[in-house]
N, C-alpha and C positions, 0 to 999 in steps of 0.2 A: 504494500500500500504506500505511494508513493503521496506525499503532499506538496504541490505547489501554491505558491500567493501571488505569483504576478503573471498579470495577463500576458505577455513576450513566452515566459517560458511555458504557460497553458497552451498556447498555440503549439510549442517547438514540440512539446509531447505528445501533441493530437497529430500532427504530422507523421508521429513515427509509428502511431498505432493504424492496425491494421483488422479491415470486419467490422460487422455492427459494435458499434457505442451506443449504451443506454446509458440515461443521464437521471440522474435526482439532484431537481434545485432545491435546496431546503436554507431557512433561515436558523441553522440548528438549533440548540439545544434539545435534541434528538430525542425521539420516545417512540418505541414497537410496530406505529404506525411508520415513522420513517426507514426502519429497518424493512418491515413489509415492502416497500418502494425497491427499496437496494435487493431484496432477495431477489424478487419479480425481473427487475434490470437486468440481475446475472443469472437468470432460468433464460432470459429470453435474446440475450448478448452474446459477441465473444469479450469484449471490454467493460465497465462502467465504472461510470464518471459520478461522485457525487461534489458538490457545491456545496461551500455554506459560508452567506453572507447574508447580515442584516440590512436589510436596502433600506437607506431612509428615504429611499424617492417615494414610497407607496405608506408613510405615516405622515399623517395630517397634523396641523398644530395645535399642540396640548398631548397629544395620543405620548405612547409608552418605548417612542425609540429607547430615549435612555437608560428606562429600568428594563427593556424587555431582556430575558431573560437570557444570558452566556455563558459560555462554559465547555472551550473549546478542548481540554484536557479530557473530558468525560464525554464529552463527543467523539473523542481519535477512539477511544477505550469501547465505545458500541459499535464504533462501525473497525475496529479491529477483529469483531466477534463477524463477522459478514465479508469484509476483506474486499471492498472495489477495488479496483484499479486507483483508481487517483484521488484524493481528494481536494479542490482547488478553495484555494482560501482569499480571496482577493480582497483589497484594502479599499473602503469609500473611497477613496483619492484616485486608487488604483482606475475605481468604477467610472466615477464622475470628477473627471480633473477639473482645474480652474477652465472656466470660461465655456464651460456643456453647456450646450445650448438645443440640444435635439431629444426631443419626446415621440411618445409613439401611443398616440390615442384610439382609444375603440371607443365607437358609440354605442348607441343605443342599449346594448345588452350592458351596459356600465351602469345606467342612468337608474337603477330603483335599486330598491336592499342596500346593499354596502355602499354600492356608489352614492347613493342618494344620504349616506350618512357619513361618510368619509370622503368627500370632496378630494379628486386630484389622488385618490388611492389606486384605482387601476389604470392611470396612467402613467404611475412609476410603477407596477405589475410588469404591462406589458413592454414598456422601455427594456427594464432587467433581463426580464426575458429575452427580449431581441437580443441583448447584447449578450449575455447567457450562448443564447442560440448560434450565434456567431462565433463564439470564441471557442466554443464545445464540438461545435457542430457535429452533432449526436446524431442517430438513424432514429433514437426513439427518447422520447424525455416522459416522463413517469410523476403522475402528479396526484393526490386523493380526494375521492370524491367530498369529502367535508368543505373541501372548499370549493365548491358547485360554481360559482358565479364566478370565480378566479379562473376555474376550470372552460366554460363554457368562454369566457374572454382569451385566453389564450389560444382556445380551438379555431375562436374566428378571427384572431390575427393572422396564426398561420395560414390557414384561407386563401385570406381575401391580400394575402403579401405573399403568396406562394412560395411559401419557408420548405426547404426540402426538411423539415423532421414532420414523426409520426406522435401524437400526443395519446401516450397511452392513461387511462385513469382507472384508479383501484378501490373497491371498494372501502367505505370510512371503516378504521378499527376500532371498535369501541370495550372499554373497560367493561367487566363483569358485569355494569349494571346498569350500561348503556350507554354510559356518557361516552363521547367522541374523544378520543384520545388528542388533546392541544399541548404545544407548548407553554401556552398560556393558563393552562390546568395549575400550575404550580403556586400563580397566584392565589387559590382559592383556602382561605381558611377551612377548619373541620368541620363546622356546621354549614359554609358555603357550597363546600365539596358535595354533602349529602344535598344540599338542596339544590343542585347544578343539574340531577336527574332529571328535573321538572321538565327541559327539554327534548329530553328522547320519550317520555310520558308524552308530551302534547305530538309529537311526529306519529307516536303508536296510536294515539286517539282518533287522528286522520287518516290513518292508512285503515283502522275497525270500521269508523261511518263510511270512507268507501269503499269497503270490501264488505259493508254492508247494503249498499246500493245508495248510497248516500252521492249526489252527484255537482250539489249545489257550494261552490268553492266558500259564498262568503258566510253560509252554516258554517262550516267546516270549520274556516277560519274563526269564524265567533266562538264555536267550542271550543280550541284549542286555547286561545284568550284565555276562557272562563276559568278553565285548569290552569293554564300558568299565573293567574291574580291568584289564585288558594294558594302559593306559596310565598309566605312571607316575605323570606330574603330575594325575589324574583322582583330586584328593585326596579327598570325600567325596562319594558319591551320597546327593543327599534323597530321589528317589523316580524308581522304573520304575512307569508306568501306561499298565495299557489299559481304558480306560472306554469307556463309552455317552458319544456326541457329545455329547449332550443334556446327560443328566442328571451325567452324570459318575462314576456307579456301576461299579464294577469288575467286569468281564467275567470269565469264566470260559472263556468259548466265544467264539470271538470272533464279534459281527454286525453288519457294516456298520449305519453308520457307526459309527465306533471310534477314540476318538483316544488315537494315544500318544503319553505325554508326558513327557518326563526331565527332571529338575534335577541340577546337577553341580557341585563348588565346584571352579575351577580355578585355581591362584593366587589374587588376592584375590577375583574374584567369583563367585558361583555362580549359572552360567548354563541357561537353559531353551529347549526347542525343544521342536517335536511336529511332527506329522502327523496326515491323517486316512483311514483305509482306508474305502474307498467301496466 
């Protein structure tokens, strides 16, 4: 496991490799979910590549660049146990020199849920990405479905910029008792932790009314409300969504496929999960 930090010698290495490269970009501080990415990469690779840098182009003003969470020692020590090929460690300075001047915006699928609460967040996503893409340049980059809306903006970069990589996504990991395995999880106090369930509870509530014949999105959506106010520490809901897979436009009716998807602040962070009715 070879570690690189600067973009010159990340090129000079991709050069020398040979056969599919699968890639995981991760913002590390690493958890079972990002190992699942890495295993997946080298089941389906002869190489892989993992990443990990904190990008502050995709944190809004006020958000948690500074605390969020590092610790790149105990990162080399899990993905030592998994063994990529490389993993690139490259420096903000490295990313974005003085005088960056170039973004790489996606519409419309940006514009509600996260986008519409974190301003200017997927388009430092997709920027990174590009230049990720570019520097790596991977046969397949490896991403999890928890982050649905990340997921679905980077599919239609590649697209609609005809990126020679394949954007593969894996299903969310979830802890024992459903919660979405985050690195953001670590913020949560003991009694925040327990009450953090409340969101994979309101996804399982929506997938029972339609798997009950239940077809009318903004029920759906009001049920799920109703469960997550019952819990106390469930201090701010950003948003109940049931969109089109794809596009991300809000259903009325609902028709496969259909992802719901909730944001929730619970103690200090405000956490996201989804699903997708098939």
């Amino acid at each position: 496991m070879k570690i690189i930090k600067t973009i010159a010698a990340m090129k000079n290495a991709r050069e020398k490799l040979s056969g599919t490269v699968g890639f995981v970009p991760t913002m590390g501080y690493l958890h079972e979910g990002h190992m699942e990415l890495v295993r997946r990469a080298k089941s389906e690779n002869q190489r892989t590549i993992v990443s990990i840098f904190v990008n502050p182009a995709q944190f809004s003003p006020g958000e948690d660049l500074d605390s969020y969470p590092r610790d790149i020692p105990r990162d080399m020590e899990m993905l030592e146990k998994v063994e990529p090929d490389i993993v690139f460690i490259p420096s903000p300075r490295g990313m974005y020199p003085p005088r960056f001047n170039t973004w790489v915006d996606v519409e419309k699928v940006t514009e509600h849920m996260e986008g519409a609460l974190r301003p200017g967040h997927f388009r430092g996503v997709a920027t990174v990405c590009t230049k990720l893409f570019n520097i790596v340049q991977p046969t397949t980059a490896y991403f999890g479905q928890k982050d649905a809306q990340q997921v679905v903006t980077i599919r239609k970069m590649v697209a609609d910029l005809n990126m020679n990589v394949e954007i593969a996504v894996i299903p969310t990991l979830r802890e024992p008792d459903g919660l979405a395995m985050s690195s953001r999880n670590v913020y949560l106090k003991p009694d925040e932790r327990r009450a953090a369930c409340i969101l994979y509870h309101a996804l399982k509530l929506a997938e029972k009314l339609w798997a009950q014949g239940e077809k009318d999105a903004h029920r759906i959506r009001q049920a799920m409300i109703k469960l997550i106010e019952e819990e106390p520490l469930a201090e701010v809901i950003g948003y109940v969504s049931i969109a089109h897979a794809e596009t991300l436009e809000e259903l009325h009716e609902i028709k496969p496929p259909a992802l719901v998807s909730l944001a929730v602040k619970i103690g200090k962070p405000r956490l996201i999960d989804n699903i997708v009715l098939e």
